[in-house]
Backbone as ProteinMPNN parsed JSONL, in Angstrom:
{"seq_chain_A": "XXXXXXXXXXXXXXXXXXXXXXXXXXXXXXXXXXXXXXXXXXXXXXXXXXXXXXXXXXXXXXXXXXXXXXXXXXXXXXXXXXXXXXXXXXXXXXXXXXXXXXXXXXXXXXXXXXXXXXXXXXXXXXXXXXXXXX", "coords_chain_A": {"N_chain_A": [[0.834, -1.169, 0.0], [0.629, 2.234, -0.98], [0.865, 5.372, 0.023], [0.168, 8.395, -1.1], [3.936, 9.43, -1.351], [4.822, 8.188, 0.12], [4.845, 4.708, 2.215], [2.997, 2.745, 3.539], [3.449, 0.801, 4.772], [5.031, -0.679, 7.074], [3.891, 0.684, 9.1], [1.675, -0.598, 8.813], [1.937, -3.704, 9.402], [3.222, -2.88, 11.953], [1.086, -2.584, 13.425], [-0.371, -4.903, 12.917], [1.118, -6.643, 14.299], [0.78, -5.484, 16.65], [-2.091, -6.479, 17.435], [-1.743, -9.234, 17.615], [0.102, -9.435, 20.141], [-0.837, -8.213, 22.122], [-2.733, -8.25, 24.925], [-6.272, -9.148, 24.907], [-7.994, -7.523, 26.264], [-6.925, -5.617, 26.674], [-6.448, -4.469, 24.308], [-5.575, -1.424, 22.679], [-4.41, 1.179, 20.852], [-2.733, 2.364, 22.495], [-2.067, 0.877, 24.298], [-0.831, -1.496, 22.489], [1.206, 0.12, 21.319], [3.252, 0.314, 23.13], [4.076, -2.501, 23.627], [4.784, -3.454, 21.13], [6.843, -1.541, 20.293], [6.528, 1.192, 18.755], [6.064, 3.852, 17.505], [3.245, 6.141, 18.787], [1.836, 8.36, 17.222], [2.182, 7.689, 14.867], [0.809, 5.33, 14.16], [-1.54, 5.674, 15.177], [-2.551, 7.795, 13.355], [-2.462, 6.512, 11.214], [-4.074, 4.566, 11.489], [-6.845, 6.232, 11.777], [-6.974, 8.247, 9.934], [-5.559, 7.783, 7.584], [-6.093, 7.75, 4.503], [-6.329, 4.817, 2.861], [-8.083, 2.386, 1.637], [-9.76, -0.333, 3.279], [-11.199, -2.292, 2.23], [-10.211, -2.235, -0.331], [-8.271, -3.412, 0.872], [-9.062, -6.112, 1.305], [-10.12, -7.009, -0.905], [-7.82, -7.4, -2.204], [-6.468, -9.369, -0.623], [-8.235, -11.497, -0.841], [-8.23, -12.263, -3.298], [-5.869, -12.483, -3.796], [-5.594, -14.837, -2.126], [-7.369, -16.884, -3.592], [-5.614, -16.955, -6.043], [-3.421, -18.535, -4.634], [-4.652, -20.834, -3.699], [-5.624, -22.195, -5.741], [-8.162, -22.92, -8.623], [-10.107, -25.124, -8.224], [-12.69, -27.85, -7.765], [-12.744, -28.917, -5.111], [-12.004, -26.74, -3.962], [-13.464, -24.944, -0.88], [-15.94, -22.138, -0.082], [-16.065, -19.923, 3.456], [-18.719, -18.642, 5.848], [-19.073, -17.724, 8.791], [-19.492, -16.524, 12.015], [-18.59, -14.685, 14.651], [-18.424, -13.484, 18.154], [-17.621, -11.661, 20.699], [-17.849, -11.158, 24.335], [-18.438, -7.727, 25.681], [-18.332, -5.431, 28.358], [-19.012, -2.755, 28.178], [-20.79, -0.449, 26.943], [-20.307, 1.429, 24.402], [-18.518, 1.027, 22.692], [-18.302, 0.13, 19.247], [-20.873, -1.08, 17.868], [-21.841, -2.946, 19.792], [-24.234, -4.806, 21.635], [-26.743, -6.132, 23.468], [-27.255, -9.383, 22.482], [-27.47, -12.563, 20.857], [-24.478, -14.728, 21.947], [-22.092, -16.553, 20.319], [-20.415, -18.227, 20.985], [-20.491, -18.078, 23.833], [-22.64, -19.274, 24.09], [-25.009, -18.11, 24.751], [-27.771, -15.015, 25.593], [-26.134, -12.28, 25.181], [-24.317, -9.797, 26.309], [-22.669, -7.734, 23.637], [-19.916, -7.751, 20.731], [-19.755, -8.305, 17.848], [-18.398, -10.23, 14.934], [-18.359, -10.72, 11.423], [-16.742, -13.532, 9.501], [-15.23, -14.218, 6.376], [-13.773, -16.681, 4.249], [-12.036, -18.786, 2.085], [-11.04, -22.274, 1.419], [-8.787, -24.881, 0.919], [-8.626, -28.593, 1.43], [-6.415, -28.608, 4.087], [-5.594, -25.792, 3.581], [-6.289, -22.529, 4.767], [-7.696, -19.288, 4.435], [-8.562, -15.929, 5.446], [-10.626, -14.067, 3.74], [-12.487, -11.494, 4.298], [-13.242, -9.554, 6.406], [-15.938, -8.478, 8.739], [-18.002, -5.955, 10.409], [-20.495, -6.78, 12.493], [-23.37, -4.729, 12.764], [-25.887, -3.926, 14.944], [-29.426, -3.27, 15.076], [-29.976, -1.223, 16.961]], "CA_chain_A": [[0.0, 0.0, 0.0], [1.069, 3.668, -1.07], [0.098, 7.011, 0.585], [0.908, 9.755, -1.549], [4.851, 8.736, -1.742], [5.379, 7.335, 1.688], [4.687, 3.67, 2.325], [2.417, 2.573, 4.934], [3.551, -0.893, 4.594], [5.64, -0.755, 8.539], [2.642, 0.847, 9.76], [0.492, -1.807, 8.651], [2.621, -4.631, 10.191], [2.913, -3.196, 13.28], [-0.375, -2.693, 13.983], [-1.12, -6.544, 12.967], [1.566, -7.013, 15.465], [0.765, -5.225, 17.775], [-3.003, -6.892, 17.778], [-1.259, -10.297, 18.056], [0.47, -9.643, 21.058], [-1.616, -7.782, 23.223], [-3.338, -8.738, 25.817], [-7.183, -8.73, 24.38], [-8.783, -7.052, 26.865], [-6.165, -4.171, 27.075], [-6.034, -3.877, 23.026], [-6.056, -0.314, 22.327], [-3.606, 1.828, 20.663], [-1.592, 2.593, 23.165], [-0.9, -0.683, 24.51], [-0.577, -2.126, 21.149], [2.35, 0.292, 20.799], [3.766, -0.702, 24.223], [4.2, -3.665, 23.557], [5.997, -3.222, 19.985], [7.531, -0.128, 20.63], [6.367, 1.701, 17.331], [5.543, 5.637, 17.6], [1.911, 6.04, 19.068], [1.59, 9.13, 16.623], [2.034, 7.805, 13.511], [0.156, 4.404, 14.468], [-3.077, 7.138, 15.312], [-2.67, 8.305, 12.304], [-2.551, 5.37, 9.979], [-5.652, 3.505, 12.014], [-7.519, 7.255, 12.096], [-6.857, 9.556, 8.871], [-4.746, 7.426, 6.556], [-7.117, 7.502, 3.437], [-6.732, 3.449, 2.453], [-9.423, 1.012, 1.818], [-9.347, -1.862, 3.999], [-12.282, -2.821, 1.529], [-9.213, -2.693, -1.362], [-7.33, -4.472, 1.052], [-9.531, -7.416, 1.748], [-10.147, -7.594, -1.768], [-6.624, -7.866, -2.975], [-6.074, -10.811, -0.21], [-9.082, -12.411, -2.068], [-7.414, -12.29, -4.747], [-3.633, -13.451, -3.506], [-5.685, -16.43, -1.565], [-8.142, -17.772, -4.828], [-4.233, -18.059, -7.011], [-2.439, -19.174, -4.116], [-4.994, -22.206, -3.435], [-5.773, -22.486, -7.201], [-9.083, -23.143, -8.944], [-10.874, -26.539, -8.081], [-13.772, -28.253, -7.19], [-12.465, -29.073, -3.972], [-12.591, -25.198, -2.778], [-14.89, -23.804, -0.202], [-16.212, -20.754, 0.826], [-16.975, -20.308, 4.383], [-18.989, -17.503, 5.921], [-18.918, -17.765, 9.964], [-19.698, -15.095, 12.372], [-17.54, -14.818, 16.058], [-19.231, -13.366, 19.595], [-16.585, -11.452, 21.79], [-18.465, -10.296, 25.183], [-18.212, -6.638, 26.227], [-19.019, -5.098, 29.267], [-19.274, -1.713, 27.911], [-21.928, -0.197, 25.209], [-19.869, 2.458, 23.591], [-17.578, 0.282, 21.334], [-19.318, 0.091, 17.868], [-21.506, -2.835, 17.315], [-22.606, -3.524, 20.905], [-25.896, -4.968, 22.076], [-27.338, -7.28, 24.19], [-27.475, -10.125, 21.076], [-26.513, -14.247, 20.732], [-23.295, -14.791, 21.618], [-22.22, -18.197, 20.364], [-18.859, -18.351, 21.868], [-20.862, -18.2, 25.361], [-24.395, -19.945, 24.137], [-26.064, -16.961, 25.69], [-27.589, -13.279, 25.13], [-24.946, -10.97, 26.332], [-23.826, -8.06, 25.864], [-21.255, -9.037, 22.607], [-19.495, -7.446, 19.663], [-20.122, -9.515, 16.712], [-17.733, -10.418, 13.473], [-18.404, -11.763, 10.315], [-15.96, -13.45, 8.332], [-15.662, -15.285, 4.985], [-12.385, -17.538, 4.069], [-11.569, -19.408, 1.359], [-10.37, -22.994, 1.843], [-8.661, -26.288, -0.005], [-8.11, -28.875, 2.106], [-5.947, -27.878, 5.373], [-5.245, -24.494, 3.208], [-7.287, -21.646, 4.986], [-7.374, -17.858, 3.427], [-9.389, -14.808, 5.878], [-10.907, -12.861, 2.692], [-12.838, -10.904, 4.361], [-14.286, -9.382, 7.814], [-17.157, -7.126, 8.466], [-18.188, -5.944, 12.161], [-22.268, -6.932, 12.701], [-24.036, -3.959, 13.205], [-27.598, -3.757, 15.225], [-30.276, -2.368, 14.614], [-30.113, -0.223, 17.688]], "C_chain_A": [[0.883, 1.237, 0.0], [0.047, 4.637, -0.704], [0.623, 7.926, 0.229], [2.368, 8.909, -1.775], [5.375, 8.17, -0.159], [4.56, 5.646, 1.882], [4.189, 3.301, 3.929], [2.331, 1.159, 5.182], [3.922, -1.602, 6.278], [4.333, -0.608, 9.232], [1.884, -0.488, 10.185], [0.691, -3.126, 9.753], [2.946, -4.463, 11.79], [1.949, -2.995, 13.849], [-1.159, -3.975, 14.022], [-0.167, -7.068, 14.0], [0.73, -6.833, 16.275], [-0.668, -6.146, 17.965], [-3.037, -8.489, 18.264], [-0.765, -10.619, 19.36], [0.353, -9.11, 22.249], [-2.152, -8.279, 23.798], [-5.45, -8.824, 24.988], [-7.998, -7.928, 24.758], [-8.39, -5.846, 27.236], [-5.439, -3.868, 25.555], [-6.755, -2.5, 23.155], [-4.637, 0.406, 21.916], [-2.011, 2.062, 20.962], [-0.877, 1.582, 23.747], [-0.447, -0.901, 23.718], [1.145, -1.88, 21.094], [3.709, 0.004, 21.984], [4.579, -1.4, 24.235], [5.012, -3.894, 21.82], [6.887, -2.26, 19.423], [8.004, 0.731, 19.49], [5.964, 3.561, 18.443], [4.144, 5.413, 17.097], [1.189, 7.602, 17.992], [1.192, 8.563, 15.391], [0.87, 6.309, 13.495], [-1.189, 5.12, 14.53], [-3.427, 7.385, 14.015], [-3.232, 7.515, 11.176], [-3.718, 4.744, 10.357], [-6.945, 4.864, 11.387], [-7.813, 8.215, 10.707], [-6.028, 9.169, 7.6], [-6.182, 7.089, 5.08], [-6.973, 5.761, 2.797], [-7.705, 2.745, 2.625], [-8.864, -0.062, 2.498], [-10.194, -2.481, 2.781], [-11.304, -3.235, 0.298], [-8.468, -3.42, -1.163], [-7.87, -6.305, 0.506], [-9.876, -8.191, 0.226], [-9.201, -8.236, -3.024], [-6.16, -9.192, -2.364], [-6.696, -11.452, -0.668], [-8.833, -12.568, -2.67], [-6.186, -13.104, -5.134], [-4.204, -14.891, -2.703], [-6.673, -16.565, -2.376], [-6.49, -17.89, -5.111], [-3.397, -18.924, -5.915], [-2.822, -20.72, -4.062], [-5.55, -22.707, -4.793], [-7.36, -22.637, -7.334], [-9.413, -24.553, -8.959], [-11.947, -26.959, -7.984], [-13.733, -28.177, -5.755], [-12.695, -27.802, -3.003], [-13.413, -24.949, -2.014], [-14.851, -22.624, 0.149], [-17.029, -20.754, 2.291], [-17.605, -18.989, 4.758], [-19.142, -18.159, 7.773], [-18.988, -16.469, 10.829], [-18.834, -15.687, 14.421], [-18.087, -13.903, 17.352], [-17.439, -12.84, 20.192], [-17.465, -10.724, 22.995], [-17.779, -9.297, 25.634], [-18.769, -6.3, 27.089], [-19.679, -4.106, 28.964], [-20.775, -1.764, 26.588], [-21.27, 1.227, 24.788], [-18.979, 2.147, 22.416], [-19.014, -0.129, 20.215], [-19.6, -1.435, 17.513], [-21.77, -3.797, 18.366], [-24.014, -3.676, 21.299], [-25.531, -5.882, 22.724], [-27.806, -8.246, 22.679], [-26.635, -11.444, 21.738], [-25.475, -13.74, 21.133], [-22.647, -16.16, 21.372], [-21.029, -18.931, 21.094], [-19.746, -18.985, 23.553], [-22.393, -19.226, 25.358], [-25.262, -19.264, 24.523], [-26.392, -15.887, 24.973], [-27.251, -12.832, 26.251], [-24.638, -9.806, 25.602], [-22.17, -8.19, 24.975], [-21.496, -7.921, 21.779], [-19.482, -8.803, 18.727], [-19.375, -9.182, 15.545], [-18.279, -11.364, 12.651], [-17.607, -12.237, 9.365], [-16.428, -14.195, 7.239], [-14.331, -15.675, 4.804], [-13.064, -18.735, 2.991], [-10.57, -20.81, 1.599], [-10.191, -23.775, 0.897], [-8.015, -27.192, 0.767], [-7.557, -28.362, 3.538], [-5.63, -26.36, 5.256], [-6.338, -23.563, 3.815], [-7.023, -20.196, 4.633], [-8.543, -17.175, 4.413], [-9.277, -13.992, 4.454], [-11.645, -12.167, 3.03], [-13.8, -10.607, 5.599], [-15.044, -8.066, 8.048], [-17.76, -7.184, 10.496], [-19.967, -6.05, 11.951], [-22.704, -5.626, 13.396], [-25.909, -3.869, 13.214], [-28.11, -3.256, 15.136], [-30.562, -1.066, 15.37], [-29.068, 0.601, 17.723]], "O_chain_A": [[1.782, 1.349, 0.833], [-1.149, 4.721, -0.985], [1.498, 8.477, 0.897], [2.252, 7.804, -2.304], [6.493, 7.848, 0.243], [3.387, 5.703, 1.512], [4.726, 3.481, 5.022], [1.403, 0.51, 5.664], [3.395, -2.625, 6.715], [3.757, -1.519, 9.827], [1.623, -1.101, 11.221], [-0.091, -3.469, 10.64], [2.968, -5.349, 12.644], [1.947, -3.291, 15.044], [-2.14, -4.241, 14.715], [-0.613, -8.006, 14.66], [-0.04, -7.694, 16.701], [-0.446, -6.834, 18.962], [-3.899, -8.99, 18.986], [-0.984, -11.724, 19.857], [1.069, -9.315, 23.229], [-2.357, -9.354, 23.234], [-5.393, -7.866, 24.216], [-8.804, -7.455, 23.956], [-9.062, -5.057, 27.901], [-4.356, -3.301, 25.406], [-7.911, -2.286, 23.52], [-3.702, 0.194, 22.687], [-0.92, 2.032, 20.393], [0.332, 1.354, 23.788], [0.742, -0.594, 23.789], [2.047, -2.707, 20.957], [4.836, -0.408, 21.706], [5.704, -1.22, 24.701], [5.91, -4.732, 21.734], [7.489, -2.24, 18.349], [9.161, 1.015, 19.183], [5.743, 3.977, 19.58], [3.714, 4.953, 16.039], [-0.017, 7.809, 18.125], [0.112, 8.813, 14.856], [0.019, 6.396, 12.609], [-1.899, 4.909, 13.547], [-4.569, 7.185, 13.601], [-4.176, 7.781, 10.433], [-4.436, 4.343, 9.441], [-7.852, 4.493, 10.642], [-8.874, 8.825, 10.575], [-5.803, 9.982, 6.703], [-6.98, 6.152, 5.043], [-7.924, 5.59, 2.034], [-8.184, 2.481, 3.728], [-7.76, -0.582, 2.339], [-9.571, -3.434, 2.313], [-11.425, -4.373, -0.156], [-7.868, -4.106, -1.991], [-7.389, -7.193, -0.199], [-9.924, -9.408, 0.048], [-9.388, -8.939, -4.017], [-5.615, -10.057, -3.05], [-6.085, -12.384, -1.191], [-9.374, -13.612, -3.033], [-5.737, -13.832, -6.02], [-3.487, -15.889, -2.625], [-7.551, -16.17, -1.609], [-5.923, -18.809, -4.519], [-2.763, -19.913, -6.282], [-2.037, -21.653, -4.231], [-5.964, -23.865, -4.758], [-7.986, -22.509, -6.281], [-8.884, -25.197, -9.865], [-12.63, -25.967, -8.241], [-14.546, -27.482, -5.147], [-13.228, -27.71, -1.898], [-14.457, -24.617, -2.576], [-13.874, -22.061, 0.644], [-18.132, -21.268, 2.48], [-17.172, -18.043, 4.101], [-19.376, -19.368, 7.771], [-18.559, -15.415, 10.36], [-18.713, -16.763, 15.006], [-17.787, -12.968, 16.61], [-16.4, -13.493, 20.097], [-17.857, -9.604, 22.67], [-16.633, -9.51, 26.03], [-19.946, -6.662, 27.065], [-20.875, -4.117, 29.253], [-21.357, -2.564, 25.856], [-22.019, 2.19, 24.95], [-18.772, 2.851, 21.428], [-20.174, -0.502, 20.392], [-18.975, -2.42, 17.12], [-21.911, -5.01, 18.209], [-24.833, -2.757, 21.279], [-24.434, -6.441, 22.745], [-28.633, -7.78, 21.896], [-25.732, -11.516, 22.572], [-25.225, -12.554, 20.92], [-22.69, -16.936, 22.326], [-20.952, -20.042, 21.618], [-19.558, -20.049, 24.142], [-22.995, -19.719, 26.312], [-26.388, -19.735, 24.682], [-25.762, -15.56, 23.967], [-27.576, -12.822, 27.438], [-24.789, -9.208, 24.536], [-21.06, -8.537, 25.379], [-22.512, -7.226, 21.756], [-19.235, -9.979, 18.991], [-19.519, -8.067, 15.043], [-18.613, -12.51, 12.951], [-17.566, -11.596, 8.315], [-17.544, -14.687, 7.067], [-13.552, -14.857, 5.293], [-14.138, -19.335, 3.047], [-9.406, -20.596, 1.937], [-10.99, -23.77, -0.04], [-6.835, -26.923, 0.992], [-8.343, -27.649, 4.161], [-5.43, -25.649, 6.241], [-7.454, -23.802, 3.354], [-5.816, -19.97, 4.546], [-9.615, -17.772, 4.311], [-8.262, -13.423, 4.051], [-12.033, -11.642, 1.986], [-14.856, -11.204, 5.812], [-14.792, -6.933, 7.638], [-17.834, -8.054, 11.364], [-20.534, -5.272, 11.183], [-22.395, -5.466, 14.576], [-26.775, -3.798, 12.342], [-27.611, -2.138, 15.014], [-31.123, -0.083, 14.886], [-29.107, 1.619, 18.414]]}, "name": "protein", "num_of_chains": 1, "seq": "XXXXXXXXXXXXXXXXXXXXXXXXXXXXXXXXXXXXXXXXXXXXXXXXXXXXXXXXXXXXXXXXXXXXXXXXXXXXXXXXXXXXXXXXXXXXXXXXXXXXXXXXXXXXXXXXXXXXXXXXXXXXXXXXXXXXXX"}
């Protein structure tokens, strides 16, 4: 990915770090950077005001995982949705809703993904946050 002529390629990476090796319940920004000891400015920036599509992203990994696992019969597409409970209601895409993780209605942020598979090969092409009606 290009921004204007600067490369937001570092960025990118440490921000998928940093979401790897955080704690989950104390992901936010500032930990993130913490914990991979990137500059909490430009990290702000790139999550906040960096003009890129994630939407161009997700559709170029679609893209790099269909050639990587080739064209077959064998392929699937899956679509699956994921339950994280929150205590709060100010994070985007909270309700009281299913959560399947827990078997319950709780108070949950909800993902939807879709992946591409062949065999043991698995491909994330694409995640979308569930938003309620309230």
């Amino acid at each position: 990915m290009k921004l204007h002529r600067t490369s937001v390629l570092e960025q990118a990476k440490d921000y998928l770090k940093g979401l790897f090796i955080t704690e989950r319940n104390k992901r936010n920004i500032e930990r993130m950077n913490e914990q991979t000891n990137t500059n909490y400015q430009r990290q702000q920036h790139f999550i906040s005001n960096s003009p890129w599509s994630a939407f161009e992203a997700m559709g170029v990994t679609g893209r790099k995982c269909q050639q990587r696992l080739g064209d077959c019969e064998e392929q699937s597409y899956s679509i699956d949705e994921s339950s994280v409970r929150k205590s709060g209601k100010y994070s985007v895409g909270v309700s009281s809703q299913y959560n399947g993780n827990l078997g319950k209605i709780e108070n949950s942020q909800t993902g939807v993904y879709a992946s591409l598979s062949r065999g043991k090969q698995v491909g994330l092409i694409n995640a979308r946050l569930f938003l309620p009606d309230e």
